[in-house]
C-alpha positions in Angstrom: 62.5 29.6 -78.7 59.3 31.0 -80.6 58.9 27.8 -81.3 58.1 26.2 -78.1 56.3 29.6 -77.0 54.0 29.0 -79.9 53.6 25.5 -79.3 52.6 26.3 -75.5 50.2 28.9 -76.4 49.0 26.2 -79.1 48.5 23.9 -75.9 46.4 26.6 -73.5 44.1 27.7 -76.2 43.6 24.1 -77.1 42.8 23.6 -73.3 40.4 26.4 -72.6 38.5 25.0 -75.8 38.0 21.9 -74.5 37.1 23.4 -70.5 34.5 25.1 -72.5 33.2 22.6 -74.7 33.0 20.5 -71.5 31.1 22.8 -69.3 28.9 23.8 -72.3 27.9 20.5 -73.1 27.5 19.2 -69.4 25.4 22.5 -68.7 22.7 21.6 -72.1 19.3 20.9 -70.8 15.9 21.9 -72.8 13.4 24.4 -71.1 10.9 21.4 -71.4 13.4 18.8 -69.6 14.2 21.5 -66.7 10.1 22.7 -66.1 9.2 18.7 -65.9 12.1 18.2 -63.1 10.2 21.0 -61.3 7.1 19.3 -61.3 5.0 20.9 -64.6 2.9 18.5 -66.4 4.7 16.9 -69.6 2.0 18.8 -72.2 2.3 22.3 -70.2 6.3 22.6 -70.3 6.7 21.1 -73.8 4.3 24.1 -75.2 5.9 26.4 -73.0 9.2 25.2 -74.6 7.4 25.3 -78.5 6.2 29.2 -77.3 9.6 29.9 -76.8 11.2 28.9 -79.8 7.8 30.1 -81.8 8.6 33.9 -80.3 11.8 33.9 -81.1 11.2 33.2 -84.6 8.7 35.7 -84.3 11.1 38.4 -83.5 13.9 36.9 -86.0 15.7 34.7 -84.9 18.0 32.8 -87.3 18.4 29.8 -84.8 14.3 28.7 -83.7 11.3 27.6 -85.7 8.0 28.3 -85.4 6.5 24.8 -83.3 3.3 23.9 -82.4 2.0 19.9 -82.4 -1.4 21.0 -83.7 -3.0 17.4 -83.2 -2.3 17.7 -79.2 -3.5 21.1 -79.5 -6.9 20.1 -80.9 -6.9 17.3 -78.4 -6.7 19.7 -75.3 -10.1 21.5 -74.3 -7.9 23.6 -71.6 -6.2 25.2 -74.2 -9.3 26.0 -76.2 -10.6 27.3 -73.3 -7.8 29.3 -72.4 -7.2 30.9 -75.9 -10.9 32.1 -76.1 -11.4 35.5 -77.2 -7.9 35.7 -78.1 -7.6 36.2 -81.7 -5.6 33.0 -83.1 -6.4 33.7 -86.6 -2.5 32.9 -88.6 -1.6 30.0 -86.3 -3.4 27.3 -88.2 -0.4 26.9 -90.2 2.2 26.6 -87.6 4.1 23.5 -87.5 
């Protein structure tokens, strides 16, 4: 008898795993992947996604890295324009 009530709680946990797994991994899309759906240019929602991940290094998290593609960066005038005045000084060496 405790047996099969093992087994059967065995077979629900086993269940819900796999309902969540599902749904988790049906429900994965990058900030960068939902922003260009919406319309945002390519360059503009794949920064916004590497800001993202850079802040929340920034504030400690164990799970992002600090991101920047510093050749597109260089490349862009709007972004020089934009950051001007704004003091930058650290960044150089973000990867």
């Amino acid at each position: 008898m405790i047996k099969k009530e093992l087994k059967h709680e065995t077979a629900d946990a086993q269940c819900i795993i796999l309902i969540f797994s599902v749904m988790t991994l049906t429900g994965c899309a990058t900030q960068s992947e939902t922003m260009k759906s919406q319309g945002y240019p390519v360059a503009y929602a794949e920064g916004f996604e590497d800001g993202c991940h850079s802040g929340k290094k920034a504030v400690g998290s164990y799970f992002d890295q600090f991101k920047k593609d510093v050749p597109r960066f260089n490349k862009d005038r709007i972004a020089h324009v934009a950051l001007k005045g704004i003091d930058t000084r650290g960044l150089e060496n973000l990867k």
